[in-house]
C-alpha positions as CSV (number, residue, x, y, z in Angstrom):
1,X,147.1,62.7,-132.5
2,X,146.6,65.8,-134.8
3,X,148.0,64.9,-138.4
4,X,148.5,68.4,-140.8
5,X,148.8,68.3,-144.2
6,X,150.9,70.7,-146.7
7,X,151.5,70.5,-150.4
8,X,154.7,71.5,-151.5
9,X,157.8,71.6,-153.5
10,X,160.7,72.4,-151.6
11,X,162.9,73.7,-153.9
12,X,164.6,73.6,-152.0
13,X,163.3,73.9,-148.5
14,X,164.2,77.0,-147.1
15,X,163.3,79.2,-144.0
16,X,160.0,80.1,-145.1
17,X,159.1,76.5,-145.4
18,X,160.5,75.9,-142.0
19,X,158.6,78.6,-140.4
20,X,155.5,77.0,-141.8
21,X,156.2,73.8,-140.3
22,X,156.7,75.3,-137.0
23,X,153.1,77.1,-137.0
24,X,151.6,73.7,-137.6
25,X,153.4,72.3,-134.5
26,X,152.4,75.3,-132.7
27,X,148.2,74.9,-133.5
28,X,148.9,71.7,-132.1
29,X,150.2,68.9,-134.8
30,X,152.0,66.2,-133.6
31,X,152.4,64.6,-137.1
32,X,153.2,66.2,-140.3
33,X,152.9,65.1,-143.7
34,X,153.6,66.8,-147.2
35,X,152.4,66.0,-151.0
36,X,155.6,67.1,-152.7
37,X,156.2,67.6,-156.7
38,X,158.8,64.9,-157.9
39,X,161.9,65.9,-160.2
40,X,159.7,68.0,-162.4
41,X,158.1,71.0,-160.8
42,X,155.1,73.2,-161.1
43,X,156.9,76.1,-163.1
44,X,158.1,73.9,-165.9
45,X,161.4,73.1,-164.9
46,X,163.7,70.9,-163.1
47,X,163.7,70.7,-159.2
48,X,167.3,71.6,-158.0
49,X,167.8,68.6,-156.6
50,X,165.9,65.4,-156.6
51,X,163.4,64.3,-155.0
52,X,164.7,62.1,-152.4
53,X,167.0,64.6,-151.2
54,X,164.4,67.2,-150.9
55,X,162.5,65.0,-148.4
56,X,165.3,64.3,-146.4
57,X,165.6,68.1,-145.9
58,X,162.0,68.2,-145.3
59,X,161.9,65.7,-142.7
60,X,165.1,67.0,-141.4
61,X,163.3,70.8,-141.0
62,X,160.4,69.0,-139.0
63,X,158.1,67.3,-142.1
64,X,157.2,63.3,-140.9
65,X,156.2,62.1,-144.1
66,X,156.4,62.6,-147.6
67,X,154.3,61.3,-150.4
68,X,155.1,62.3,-153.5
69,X,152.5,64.1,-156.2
70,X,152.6,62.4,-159.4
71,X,154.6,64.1,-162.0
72,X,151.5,65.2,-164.3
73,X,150.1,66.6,-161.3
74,X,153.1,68.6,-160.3
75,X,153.5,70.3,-164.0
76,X,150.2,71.7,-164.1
77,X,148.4,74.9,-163.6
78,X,147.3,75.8,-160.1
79,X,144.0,74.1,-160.3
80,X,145.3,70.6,-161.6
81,X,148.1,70.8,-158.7
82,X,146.3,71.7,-156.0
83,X,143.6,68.7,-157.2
84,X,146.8,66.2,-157.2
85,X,148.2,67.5,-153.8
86,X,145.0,67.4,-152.0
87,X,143.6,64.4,-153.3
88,X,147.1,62.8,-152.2
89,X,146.9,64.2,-148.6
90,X,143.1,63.7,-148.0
91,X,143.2,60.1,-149.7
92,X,145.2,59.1,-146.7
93,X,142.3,59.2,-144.9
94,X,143.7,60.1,-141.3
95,X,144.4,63.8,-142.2
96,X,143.1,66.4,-140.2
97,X,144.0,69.5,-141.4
98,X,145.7,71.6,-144.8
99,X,147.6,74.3,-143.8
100,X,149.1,76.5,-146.2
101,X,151.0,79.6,-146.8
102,X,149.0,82.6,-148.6
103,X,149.2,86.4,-148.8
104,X,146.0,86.4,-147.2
105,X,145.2,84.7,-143.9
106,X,141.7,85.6,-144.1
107,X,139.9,81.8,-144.6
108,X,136.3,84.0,-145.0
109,X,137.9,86.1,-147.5
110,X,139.6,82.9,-149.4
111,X,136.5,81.1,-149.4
112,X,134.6,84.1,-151.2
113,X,137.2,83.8,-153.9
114,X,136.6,80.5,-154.6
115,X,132.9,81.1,-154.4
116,X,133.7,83.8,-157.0
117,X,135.9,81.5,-159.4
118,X,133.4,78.9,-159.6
119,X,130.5,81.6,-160.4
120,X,128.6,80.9,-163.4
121,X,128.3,84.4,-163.9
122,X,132.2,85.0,-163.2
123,X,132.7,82.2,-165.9
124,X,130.7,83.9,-168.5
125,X,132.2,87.2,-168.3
126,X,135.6,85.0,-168.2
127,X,134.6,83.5,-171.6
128,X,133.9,86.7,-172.7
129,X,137.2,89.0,-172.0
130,X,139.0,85.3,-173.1
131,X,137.4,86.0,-176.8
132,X,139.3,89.1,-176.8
133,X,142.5,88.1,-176.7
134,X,143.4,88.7,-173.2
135,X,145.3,86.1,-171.1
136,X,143.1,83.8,-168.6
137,X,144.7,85.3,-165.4
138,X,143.3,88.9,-166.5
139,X,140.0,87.5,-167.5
140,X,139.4,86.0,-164.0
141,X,140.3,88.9,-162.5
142,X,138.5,91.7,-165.0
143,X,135.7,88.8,-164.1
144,X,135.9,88.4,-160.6
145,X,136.2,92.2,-159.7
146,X,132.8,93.0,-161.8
147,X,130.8,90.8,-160.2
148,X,132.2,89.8,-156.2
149,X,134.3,93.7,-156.0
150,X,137.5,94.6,-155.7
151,X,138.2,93.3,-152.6
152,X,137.5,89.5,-154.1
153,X,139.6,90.4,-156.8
154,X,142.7,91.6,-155.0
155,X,142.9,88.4,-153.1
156,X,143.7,86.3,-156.8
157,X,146.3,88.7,-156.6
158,X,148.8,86.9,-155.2
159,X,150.0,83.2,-156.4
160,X,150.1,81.9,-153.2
161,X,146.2,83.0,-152.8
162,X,145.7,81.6,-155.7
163,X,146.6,77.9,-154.8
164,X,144.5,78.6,-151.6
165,X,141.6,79.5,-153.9
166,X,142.0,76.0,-155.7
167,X,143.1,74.0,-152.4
168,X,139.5,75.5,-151.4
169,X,137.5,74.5,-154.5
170,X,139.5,70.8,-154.3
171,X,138.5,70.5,-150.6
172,X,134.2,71.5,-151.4
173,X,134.6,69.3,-155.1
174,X,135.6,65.9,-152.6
175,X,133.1,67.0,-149.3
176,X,136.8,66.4,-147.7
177,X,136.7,66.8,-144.0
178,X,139.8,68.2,-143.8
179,X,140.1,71.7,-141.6
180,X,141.8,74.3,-143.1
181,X,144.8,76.4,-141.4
182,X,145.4,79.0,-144.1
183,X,149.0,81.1,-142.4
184,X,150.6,84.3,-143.6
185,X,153.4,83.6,-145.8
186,X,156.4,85.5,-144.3
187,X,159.8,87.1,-146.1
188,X,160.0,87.7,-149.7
189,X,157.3,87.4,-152.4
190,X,156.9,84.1,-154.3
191,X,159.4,85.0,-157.2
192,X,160.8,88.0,-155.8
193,X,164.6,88.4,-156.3
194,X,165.3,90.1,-152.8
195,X,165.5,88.9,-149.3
196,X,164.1,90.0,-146.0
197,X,165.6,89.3,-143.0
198,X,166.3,85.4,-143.0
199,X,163.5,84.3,-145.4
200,X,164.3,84.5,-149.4
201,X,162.1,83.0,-152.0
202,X,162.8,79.6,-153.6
203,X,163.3,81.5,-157.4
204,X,166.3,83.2,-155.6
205,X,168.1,80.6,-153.5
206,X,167.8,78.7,-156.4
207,X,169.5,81.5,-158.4
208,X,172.3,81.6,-156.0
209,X,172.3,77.7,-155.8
210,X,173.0,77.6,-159.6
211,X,176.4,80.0,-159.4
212,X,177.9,78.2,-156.0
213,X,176.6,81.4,-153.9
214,X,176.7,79.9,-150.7
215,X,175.1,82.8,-149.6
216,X,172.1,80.7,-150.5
217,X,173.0,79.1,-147.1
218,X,171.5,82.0,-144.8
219,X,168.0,81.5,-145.8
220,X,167.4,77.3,-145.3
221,X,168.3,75.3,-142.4
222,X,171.6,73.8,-141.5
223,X,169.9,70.4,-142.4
224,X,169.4,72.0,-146.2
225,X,172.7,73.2,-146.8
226,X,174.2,69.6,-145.4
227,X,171.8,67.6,-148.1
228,X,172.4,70.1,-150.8
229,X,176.3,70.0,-150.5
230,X,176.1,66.0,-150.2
231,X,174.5,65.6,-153.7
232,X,176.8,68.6,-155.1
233,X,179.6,66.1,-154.5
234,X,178.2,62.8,-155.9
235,X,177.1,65.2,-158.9
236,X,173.6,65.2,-158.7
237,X,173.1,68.9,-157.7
238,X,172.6,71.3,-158.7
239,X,170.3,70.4,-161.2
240,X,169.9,72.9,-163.9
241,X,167.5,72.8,-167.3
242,X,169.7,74.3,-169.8
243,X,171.7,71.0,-169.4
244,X,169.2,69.0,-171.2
245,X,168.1,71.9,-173.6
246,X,169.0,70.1,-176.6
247,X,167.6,67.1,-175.4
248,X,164.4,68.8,-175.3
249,X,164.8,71.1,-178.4
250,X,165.4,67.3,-180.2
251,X,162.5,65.7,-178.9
252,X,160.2,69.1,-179.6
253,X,161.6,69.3,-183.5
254,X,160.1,65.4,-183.7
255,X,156.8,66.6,-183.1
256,X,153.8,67.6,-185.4
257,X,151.3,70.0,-184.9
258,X,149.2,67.5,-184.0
259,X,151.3,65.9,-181.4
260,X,151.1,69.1,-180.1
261,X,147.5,69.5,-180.3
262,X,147.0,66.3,-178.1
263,X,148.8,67.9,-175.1
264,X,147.6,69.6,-172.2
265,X,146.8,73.1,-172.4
266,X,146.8,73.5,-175.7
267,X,143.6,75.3,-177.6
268,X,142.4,76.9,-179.9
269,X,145.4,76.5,-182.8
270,X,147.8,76.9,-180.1
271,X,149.6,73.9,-181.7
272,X,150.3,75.7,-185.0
273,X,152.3,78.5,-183.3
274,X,154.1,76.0,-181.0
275,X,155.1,74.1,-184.1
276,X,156.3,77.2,-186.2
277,X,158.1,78.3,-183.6
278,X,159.8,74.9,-182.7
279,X,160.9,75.3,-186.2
280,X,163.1,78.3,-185.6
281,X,163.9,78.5,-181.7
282,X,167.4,77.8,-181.6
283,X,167.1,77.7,-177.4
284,X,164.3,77.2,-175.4
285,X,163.8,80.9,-174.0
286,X,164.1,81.9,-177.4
287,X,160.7,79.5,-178.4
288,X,158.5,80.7,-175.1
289,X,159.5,84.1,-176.0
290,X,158.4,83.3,-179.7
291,X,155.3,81.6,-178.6
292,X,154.5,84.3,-175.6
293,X,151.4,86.7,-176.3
294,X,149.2,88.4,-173.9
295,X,146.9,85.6,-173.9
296,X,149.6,82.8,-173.7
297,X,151.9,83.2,-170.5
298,X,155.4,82.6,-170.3
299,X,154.7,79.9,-167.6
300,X,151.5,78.2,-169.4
301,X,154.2,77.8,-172.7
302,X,156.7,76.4,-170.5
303,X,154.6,73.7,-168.9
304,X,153.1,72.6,-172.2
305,X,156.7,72.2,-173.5
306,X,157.9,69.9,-170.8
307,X,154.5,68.1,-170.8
308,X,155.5,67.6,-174.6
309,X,159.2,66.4,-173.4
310,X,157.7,64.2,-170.8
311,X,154.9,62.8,-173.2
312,X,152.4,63.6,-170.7
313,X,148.5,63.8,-171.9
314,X,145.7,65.2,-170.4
315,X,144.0,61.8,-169.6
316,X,147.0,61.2,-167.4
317,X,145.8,63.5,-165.1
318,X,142.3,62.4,-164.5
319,X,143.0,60.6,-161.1
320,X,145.9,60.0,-158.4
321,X,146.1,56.4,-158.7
322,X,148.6,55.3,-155.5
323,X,150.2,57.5,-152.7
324,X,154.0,56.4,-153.1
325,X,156.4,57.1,-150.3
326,X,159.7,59.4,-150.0
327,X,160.9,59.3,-146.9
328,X,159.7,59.6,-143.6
329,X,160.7,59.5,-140.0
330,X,159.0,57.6,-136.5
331,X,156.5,59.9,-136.4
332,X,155.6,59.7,-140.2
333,X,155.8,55.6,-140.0
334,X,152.8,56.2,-137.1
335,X,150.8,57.8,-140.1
336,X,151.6,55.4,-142.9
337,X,150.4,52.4,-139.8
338,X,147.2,55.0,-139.1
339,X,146.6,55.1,-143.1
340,X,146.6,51.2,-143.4
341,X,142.8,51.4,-142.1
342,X,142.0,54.3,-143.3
343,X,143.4,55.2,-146.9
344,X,141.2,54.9,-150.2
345,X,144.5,54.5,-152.5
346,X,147.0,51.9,-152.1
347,X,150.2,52.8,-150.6
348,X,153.4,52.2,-152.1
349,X,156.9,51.7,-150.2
350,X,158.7,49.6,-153.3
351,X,158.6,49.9,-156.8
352,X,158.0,46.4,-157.2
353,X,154.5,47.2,-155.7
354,X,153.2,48.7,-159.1
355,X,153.4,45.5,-160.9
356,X,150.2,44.2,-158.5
357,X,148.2,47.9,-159.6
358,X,145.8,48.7,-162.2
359,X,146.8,49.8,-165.5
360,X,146.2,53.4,-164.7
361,X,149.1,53.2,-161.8
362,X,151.4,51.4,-164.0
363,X,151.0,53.8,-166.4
364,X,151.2,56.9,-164.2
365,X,154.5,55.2,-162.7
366,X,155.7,54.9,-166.3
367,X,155.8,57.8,-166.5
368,X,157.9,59.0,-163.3
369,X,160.1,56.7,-164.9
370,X,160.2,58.2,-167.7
371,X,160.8,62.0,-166.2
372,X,163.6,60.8,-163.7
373,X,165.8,59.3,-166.7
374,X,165.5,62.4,-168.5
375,X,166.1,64.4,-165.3
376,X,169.2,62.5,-165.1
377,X,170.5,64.2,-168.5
378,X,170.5,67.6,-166.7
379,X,171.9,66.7,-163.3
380,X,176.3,67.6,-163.5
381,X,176.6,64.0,-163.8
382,X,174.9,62.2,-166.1
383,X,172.7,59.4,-164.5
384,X,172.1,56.0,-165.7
385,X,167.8,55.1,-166.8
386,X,166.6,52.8,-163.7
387,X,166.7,55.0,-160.8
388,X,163.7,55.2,-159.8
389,X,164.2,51.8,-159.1
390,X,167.6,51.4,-157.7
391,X,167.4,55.2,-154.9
392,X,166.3,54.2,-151.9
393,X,163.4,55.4,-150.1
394,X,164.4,58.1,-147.2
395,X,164.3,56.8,-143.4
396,X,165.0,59.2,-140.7
């Protein structure tokens, strides 16, 4: 029994996804289990459909299990959610490999970058170009390319590298002994807007998703279009953010600059130009493009606004505190019975489970609660609070 790990979102899960799955089968897993974001997702937005149905498409396209990665995990930067996915996967304790997607397949090169970005040296010169106004992303890489070359330097390049990098430094932080099965990412770039052959990138099937352009279709397996057209006609896909726009707008203009202060990834007066802006932003890409400077990214704004919407602090994302269950199949049930003896976290099937935790996991499943009833004001249908509770968990 070989068991692989992957963190992912699968939003939703596509060809490229799919293709991944099949390499791990072909360097020999027989069991496959993925850390995937909830209903809130790593970009700062909605997933297009929730998260039950995405692991149903998962399993469908080959994935046994999935556990799911705690929503302040999941809206983080790279480095907080690559900590949350592989602290899910390796606290299972019968994992035997990650295996990811990256620009690079070169596991000598990835491991020199994240030699690099852990470099006390790299962080000075990081501190440094920061004081000058730039954004973090061009620091490290200014940083990184003075010190390890430009050969280093090219592999932060790429976002999927980049989670490599930090799947890396998560892997040497626990002395996990997880293997590592880094793969080259095929088809189109991780936002690009154009497809190759049948792969597309998730930014544009989700674009096509959004305008019922079932050319969407060609790029995910049959399994994918099935589960995506079943929740488009109960009304829970697809899921869009603008719907609850002015539920977030409200819940951003009862905030103070201090409130803002207190969430994650906010520094150095950050809060004060948040606030103003909140004060005029009449839609939401009108306040990150208020708020966006060189040094503050479109995507670092966006996160700290839905961490604002979701209340979510940066205590809450000290530790993974359970490994909660989506779905799974016969194979995945043959982890979950494997992970009995061997996990360090407790396992959670029900909800009703989370009452018998520690305060930590109660509060952490607070607030999932929490996120899902708001994701339930942006799905076509409105959704009743409670269902976390009331969905079922996905057997295949």
């Amino acid at each position: 029994m070989k068991t692989t790990g992957i963190v992912a979102e699968y939003n939703p899960f596509h060809n490229g996804h799919k293709a991944l799955v099949d390499r791990c089968r072909e360097n020999g897993a027989t069991h496959i289990v993925a850390a995937m974001s909830g209903n809130f997702v790593q970009r700062g937005s909605v997933a297009i459909m929730d998260k039950r149905a995405r692991a149903a498409a998962a399993i469908r396209g080959g994935v046994d299990l999935v556990l799911e990665l705690p929503v302040p995990f999941a809206v983080a930067t790279a480095e907080v959610f690559a900590r949350g996915g592989v602290t899910v996967l390796d606290s299972l304790g019968c994992v035997d490999a990650l295996a990811f997607g990256a620009e690079c397949e070169d596991l000598a090169l990835l491991k020199k970058a994240a030699e690099a970005v852990t470099d006390p040296k790299v962080d000075e010169l990081i501190k440094t170009e920061l004081s000058g106004g730039v954004s973090y992303p061009t620091a490290r890489a200014y940083a990184v390319r003075s010190v390890y070359g430009a050969d280093i330097a090219d592999v932060l390049e790429g976002p999927n590298n980049i989670l490599a990098v930090e799947y890396l430094k998560e892997l040497e932080r626990r002395g996990s002994g997880m293997a590592v099965e880094p793969m080259e990412r095929v088809g189109s770039g991780h936002d690009g807007l154009t497809a190759t052959d049948e792969f597309a990138s998730a930014s544009m099937l989700r674009i096509l998703l959004e305008r019922g352009d079932e050319r969407a279709f060609d790029f995910m397996p049959a399994t994918t279009e099935v589960e995506f057209k079943r929740m488009v006609g109960v009304g829970r896909a697809p899921v869009k953010v603008e719907e609850s726009e002015r539920a977030i707008l409200s819940r951003l203009r009862m905030l103070t600059a201090e409130d803002i202060r207190k969430a994650p990834d906010v520094s150095e007066g950050l809060e004060n130009r948040i606030y103003n802006a909140i004060q005029s932003a009449t839609s939401l890409e009108e306040l990150y493009d208020i708020v966006k400077t060189k040094r503050y990214t479109h995507s670092r704004i966006r996160r700290i606004v839905t961490a604002l919407y979701l209340g979510i602090l940066p205590e809450d994302r000290e530790a993974v505190p359970y490994l909660r269950v989506l779905g799974f199949n016969d194979r995945g049930l043959e982890i979950l019975k494997a992970a009995k003896e061997t996990a360090s976290l407790p396992i959670i099937t029900k909800p009703s489970a989370i009452a018998g935790l520690d305060e930590k996991a109660r509060h952490t499943f607070e607030l999932e609660c929490r996120a899902t009833n708001l994701y339930n004001l942006a799905t076509p249908r409105i959704l009743p609070c409670g269902t976390e509770y009331s969905d079922e968990i996905v057997m295949l």
